[in-house]
TIMI-2910 file (N, C-alpha, C, CB; in pm, 1 decimal, decimal comma, always signed):
<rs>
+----------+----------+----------+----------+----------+----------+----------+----------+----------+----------+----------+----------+------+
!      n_x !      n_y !      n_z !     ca_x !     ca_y !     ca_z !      c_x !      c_y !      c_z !     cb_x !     cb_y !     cb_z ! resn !
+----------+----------+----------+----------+----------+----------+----------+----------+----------+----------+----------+----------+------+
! +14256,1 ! +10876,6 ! -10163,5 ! +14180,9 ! +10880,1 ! -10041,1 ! +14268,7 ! +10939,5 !  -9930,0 ! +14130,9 ! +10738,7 ! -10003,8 !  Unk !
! +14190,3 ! +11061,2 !  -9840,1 ! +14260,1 ! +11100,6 !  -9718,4 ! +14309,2 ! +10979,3 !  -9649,2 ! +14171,3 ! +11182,0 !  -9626,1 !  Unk !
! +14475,8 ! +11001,3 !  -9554,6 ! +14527,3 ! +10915,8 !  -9472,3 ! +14570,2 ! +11027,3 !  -9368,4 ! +14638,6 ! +10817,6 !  -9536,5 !  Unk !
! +14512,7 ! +11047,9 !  -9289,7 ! +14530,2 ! +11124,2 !  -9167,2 ! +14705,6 ! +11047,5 !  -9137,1 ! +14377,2 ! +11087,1 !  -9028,1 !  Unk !
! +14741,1 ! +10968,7 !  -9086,9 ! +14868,9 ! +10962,6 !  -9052,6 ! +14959,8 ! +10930,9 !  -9181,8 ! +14881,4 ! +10861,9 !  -8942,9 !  Unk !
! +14870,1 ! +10930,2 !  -9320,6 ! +15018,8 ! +10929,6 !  -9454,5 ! +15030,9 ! +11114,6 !  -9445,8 ! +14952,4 ! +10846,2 !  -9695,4 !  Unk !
! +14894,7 ! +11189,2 !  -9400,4 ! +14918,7 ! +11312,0 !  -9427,7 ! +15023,1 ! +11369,1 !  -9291,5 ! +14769,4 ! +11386,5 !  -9450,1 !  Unk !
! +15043,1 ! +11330,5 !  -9189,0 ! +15135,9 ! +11333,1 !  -9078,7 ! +15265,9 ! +11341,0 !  -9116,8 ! +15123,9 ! +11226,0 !  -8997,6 !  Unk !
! +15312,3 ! +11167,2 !  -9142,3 ! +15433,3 ! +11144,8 !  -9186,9 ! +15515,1 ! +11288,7 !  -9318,3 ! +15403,1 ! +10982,9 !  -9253,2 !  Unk !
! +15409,3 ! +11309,6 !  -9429,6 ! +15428,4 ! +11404,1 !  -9532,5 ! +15460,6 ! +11550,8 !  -9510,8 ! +15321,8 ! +11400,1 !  -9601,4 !  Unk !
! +15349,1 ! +11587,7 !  -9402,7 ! +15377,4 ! +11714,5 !  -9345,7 ! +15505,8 ! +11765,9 !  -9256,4 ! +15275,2 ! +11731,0 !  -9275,1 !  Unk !
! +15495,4 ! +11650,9 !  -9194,3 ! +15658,9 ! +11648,5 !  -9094,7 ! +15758,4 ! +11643,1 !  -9137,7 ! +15694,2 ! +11551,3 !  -9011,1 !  Unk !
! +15751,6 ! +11558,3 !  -9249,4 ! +15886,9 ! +11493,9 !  -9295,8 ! +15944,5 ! +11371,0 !  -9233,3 ! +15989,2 ! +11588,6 !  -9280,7 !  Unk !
! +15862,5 ! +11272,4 !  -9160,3 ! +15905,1 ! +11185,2 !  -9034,4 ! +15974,2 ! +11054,5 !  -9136,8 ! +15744,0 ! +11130,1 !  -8910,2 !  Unk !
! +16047,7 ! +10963,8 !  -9150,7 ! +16080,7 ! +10830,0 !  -9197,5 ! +15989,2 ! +10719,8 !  -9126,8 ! +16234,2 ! +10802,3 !  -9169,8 !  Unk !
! +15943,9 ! +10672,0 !  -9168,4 ! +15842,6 ! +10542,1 !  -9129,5 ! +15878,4 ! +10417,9 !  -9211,4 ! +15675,4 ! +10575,7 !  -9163,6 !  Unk !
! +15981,3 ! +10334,8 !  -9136,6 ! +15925,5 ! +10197,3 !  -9111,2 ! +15806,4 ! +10122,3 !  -9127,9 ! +15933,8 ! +10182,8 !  -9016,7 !  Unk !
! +15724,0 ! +10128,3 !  -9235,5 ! +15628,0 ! +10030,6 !  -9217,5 ! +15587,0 !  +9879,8 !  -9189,4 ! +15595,9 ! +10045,3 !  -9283,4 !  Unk !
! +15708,8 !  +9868,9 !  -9195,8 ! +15711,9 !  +9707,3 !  -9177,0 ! +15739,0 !  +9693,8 !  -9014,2 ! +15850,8 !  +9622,7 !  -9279,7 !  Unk !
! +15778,1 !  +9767,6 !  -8938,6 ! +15745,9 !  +9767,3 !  -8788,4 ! +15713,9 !  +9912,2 !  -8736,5 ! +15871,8 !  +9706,9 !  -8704,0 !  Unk !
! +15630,2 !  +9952,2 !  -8754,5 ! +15500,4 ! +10090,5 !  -8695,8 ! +15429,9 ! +10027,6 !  -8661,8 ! +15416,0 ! +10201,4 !  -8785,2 !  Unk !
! +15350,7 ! +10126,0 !  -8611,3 ! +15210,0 ! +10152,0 !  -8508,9 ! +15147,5 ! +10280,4 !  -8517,3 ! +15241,7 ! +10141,6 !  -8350,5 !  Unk !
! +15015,1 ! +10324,4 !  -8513,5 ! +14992,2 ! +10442,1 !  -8456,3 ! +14890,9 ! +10449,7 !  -8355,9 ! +14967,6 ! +10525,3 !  -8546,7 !  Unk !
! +14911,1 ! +10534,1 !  -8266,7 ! +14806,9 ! +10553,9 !  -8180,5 ! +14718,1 ! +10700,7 !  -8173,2 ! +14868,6 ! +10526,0 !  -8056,6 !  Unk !
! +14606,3 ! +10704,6 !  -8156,2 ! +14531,6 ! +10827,4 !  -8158,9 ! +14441,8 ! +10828,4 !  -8001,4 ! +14425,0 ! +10826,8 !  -8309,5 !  Unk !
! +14480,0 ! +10921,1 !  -7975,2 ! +14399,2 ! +10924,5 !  -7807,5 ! +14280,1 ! +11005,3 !  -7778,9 ! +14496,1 ! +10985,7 !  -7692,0 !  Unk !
! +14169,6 ! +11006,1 !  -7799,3 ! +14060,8 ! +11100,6 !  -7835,1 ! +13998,4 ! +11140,4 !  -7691,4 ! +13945,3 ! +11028,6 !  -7942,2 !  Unk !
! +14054,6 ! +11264,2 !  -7639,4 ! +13997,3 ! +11323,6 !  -7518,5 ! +14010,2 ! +11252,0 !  -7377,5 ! +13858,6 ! +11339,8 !  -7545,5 !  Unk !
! +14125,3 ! +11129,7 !  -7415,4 ! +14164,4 ! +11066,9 !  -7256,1 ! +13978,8 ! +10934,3 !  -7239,7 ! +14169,8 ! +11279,0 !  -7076,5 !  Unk !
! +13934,3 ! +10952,7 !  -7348,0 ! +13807,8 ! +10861,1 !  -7360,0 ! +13779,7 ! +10786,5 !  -7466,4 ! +13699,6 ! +10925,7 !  -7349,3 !  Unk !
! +13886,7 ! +10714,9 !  -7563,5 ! +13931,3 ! +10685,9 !  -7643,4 ! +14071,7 ! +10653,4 !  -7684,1 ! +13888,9 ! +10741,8 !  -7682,0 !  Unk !
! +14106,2 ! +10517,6 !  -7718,1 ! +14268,8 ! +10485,3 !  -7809,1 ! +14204,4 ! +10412,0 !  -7889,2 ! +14419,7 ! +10396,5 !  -7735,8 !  Unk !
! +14274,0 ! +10462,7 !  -7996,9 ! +14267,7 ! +10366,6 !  -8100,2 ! +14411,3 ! +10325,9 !  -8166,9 ! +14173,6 ! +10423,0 !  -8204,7 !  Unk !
! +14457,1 ! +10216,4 !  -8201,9 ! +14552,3 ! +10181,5 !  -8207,8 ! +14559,3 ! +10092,1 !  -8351,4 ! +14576,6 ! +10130,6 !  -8085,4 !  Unk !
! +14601,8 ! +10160,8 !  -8463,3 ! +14632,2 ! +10087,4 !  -8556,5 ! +14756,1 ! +10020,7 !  -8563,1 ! +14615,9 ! +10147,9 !  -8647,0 !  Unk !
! +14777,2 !  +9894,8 !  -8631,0 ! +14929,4 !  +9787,9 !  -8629,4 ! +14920,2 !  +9714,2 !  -8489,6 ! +15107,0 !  +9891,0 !  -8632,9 !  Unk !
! +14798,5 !  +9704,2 !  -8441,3 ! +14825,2 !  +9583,7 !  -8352,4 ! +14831,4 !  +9447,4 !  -8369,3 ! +14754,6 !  +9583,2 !  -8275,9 !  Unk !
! +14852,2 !  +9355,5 !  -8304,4 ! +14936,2 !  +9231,8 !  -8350,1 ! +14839,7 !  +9111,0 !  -8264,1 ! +15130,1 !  +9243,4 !  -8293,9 !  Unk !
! +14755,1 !  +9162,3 !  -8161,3 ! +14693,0 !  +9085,6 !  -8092,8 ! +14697,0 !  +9143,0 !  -7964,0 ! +14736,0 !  +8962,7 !  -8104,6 !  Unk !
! +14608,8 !  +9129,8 !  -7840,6 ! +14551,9 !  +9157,4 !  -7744,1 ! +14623,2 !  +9058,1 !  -7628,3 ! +14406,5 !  +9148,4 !  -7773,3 !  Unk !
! +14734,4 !  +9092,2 !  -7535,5 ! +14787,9 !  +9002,4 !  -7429,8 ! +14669,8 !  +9052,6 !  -7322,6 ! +14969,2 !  +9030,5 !  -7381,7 !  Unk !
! +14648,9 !  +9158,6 !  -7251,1 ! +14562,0 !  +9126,9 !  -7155,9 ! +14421,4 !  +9254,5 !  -7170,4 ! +14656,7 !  +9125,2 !  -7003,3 !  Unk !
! +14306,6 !  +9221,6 !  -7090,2 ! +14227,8 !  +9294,8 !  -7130,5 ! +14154,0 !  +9264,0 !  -6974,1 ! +14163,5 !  +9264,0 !  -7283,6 !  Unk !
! +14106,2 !  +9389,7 !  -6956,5 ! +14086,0 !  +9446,3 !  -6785,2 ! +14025,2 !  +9575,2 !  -6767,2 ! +14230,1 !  +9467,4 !  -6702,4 !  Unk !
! +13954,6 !  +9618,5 !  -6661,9 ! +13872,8 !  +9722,5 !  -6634,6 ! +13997,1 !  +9865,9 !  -6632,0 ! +13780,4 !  +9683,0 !  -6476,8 !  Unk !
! +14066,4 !  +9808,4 !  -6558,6 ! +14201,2 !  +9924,6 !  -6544,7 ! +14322,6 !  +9898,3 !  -6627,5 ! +14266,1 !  +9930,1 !  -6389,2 !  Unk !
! +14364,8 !  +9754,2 !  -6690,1 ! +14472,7 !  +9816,8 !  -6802,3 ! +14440,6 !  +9714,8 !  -6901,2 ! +14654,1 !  +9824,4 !  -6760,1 !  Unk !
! +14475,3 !  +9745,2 !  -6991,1 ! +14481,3 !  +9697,9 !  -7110,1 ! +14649,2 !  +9699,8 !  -7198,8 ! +14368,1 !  +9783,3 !  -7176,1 !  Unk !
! +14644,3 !  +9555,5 !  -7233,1 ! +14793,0 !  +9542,0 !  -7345,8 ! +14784,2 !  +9474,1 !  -7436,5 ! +14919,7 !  +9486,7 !  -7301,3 !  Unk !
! +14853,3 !  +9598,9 !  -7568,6 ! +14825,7 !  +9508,5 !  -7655,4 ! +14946,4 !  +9530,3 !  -7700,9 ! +14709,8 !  +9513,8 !  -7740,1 !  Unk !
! +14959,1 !  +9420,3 !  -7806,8 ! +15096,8 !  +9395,0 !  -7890,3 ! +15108,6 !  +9420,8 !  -8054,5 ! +15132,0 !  +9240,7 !  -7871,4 !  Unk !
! +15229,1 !  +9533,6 !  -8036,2 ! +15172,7 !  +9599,0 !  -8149,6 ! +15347,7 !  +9571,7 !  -8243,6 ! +15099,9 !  +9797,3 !  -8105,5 !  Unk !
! +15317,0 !  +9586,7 !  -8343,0 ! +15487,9 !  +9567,2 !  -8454,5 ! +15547,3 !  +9658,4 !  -8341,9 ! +15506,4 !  +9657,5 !  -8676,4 !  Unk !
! +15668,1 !  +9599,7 !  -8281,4 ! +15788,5 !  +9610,2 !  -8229,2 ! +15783,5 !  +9618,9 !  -8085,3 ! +15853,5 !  +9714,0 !  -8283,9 !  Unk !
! +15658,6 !  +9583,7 !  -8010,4 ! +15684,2 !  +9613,9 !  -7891,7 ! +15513,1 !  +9577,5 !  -7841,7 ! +15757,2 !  +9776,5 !  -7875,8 !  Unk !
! +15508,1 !  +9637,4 !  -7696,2 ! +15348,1 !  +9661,1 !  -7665,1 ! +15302,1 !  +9795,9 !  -7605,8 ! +15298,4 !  +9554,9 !  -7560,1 !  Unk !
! +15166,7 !  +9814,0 !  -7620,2 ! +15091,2 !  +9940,7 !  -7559,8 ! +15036,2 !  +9882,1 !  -7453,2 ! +14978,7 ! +10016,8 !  -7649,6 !  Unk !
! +15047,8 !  +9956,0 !  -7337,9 ! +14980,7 !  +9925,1 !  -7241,2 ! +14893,8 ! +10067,3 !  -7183,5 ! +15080,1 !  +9857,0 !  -7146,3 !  Unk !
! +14716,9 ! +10036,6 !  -7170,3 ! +14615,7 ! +10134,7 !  -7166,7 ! +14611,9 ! +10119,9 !  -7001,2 ! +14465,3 ! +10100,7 !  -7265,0 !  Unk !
! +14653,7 ! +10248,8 !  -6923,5 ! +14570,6 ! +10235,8 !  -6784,8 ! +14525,2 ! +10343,6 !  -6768,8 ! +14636,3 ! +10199,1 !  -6658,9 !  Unk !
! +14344,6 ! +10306,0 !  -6692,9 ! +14252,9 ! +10344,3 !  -6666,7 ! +14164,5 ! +10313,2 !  -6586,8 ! +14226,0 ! +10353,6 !  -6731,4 !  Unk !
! +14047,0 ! +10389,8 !  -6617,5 ! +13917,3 ! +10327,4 !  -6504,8 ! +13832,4 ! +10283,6 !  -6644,9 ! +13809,8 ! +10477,2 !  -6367,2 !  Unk !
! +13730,8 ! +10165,3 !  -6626,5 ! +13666,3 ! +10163,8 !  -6677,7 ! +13663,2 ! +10083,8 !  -6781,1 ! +13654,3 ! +10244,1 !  -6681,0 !  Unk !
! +13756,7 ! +10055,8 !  -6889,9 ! +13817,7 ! +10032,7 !  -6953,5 ! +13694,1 !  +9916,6 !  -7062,0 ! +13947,6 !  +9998,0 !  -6873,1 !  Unk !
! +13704,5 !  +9917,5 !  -7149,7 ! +13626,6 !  +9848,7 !  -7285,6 ! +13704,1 !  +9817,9 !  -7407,4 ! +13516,1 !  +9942,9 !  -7342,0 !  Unk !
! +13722,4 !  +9704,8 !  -7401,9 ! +13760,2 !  +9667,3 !  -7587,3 ! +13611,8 !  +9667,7 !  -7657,7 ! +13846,1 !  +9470,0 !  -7622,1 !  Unk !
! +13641,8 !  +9803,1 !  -7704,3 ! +13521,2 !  +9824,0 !  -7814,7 ! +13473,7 !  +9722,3 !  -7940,6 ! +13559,2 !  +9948,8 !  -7886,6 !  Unk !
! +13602,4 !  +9755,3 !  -7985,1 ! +13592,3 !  +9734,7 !  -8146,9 ! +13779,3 !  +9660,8 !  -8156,1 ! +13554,1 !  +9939,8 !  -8260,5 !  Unk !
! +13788,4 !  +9530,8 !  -8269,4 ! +13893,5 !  +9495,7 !  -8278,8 ! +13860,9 !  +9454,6 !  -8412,7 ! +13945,7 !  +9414,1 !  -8179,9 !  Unk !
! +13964,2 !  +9455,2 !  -8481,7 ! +14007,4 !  +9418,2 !  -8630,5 ! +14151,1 !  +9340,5 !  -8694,0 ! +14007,9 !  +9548,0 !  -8692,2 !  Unk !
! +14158,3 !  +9279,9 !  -8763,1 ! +14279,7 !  +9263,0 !  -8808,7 ! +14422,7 !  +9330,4 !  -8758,2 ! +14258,3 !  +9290,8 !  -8923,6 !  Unk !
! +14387,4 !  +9447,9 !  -8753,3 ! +14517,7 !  +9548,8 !  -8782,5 ! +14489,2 !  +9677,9 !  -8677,1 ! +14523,3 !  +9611,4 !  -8970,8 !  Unk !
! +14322,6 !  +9650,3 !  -8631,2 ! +14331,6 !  +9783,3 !  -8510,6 ! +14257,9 !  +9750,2 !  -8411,4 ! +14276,5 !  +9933,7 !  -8551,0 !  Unk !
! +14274,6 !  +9848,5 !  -8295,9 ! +14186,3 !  +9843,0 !  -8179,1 ! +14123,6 !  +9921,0 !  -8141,9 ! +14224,3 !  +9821,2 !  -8090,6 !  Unk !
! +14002,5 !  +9945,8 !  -8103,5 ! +13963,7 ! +10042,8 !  -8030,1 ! +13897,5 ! +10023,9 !  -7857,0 ! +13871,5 ! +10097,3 !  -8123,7 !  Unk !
! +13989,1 ! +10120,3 !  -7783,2 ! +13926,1 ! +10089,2 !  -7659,1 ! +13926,7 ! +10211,0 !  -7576,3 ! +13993,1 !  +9974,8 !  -7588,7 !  Unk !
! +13771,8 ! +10214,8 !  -7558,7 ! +13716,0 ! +10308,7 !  -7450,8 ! +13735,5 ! +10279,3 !  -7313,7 ! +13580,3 ! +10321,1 !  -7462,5 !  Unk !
! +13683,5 ! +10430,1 !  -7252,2 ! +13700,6 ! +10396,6 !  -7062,4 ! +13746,6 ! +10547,6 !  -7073,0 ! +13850,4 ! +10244,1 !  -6973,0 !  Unk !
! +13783,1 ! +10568,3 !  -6953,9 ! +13867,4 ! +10664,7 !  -6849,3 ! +13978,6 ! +10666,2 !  -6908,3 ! +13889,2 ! +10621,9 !  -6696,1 !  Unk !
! +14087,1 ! +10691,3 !  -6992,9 ! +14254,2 ! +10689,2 !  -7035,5 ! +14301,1 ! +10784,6 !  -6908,4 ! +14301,6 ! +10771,9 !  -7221,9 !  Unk !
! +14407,8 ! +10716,4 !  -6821,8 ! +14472,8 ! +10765,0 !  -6787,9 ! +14630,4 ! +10741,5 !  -6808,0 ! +14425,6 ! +10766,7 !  -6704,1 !  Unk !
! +14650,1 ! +10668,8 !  -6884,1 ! +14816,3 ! +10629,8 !  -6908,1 ! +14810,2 ! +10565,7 !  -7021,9 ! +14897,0 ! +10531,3 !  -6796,8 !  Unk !
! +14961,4 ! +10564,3 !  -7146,6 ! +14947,6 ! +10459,9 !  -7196,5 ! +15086,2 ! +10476,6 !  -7189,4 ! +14864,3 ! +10431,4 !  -7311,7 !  Unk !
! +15162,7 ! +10361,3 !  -7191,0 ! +15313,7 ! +10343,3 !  -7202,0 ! +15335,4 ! +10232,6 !  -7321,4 ! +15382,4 ! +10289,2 !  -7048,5 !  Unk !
! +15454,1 ! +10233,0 !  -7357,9 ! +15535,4 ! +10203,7 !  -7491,6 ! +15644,5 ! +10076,9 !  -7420,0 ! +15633,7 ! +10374,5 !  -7564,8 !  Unk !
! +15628,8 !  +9956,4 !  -7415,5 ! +15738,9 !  +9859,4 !  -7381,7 ! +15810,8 !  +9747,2 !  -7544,4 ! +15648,5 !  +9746,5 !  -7243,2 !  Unk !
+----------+----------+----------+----------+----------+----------+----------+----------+----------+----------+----------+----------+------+
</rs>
C-alpha cells in the first residue's frame, strides 16, 4: 500500500526515528494534518497545540476547527497562518 511519507523518507534518503516522529502536511494554509500526535493541550479559534512524539505543534490562525482526531492524528481546519515546533 502507497505511504506518501514512507515514499518521502525513500526518495530523500532522510533517517527516521520512528519511535519519536511526527509528520505534518499543510494543505493550502486551510488545512494541518498532523500524524504522531500524542494528545491535544489547547484548542482555540486562533491557536491550537498539540503534543506530538518529542515536542509540540502549535497552529496559529483565524478561525481555527479541530476537525477530525484519532489515535495517532489530527486534523484541523481554519485560516493557517503559523505553525511552530517547541
Amino acid at each position: 500500500m502507497f505511504n506518501f511519507f514512507s515514499e518521502l523518507v525513500a526518495d530523500f534518503g532522510i533517517e527516521v526515528d520512528k519511535a519519536n516522529s511526527f509528520n505534518i502536511v499543510n494543505m493550502s494554509n486551510k488545512l494541518v494534518y498532523i500524524e504522531g500526535q500524542k494528545g491535544v493541550i489547547k484548542i482555540g479559534t486562533e491557536s491550537m497545540s498539540i503534543r506530538v512524539k518529542g515536542g509540540v505543534i502549535v497552529i496559529f490562525g483565524q478561525n481555527l476547527k479541530l476537525k477530525k482526531i484519532t489515535g495517532s492524528t489530527v486534523c484541523i481546519v481554519g485560516k493557517i497562518e503559523k505553525l511552530e515546533s517547541k
